[in-house]
C-alpha positions in Angstrom: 4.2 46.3 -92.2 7.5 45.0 -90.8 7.7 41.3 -91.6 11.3 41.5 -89.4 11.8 38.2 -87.5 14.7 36.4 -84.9 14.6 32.8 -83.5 16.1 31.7 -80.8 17.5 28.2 -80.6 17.6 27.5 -77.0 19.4 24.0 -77.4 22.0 25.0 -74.9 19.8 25.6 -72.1 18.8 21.9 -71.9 18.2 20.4 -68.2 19.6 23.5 -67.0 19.0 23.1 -63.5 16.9 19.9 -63.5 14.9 22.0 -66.5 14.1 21.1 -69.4 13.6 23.6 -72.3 10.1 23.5 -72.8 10.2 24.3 -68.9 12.3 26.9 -69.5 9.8 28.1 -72.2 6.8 27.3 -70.6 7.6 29.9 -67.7 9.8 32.4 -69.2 9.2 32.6 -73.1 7.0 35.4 -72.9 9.3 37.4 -71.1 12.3 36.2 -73.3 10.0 37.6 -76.4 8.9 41.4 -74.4 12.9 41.4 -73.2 13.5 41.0 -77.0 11.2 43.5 -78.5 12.0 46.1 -76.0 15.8 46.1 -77.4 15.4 44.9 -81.1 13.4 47.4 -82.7 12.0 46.7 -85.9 11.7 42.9 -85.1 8.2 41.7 -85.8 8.3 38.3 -84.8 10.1 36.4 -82.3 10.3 32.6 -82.4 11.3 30.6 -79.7 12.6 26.9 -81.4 13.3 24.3 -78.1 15.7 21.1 -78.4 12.7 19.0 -79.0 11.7 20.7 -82.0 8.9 22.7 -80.5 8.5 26.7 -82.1 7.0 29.1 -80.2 6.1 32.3 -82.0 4.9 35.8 -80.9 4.0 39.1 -83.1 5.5 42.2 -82.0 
């Protein structure tokens, strides 16, 4: 079993637009995490850590 793993910190993104990260998240995380596992093969898990603090994590 590959126990491979990324996380994102997605600081930068803050109020992007009027939204906030866990906005951000909240509507496009899982696609961050299938754009991810599409192009880094091998990675197992992909955790998404927001300004606030807040990890997100999906298996591969």
């Amino acid at each position: 079993m590959n126990d491979a793993s990324i996380t994102i910190h997605l600081d930068e993104f803050d109020d992007v637009l009027g939204d906030t990260v866990d906005d951000l998240v909240r509507r496009h995380g899982e696609e961050i995490a299938t754009h991810l596992r599409s192009f880094l093969i091998g990675i197992a898990t992909v955790e998404v850590v927001t300004s606030t603090g807040r990890r997100l994590e999906w298996r591969c």
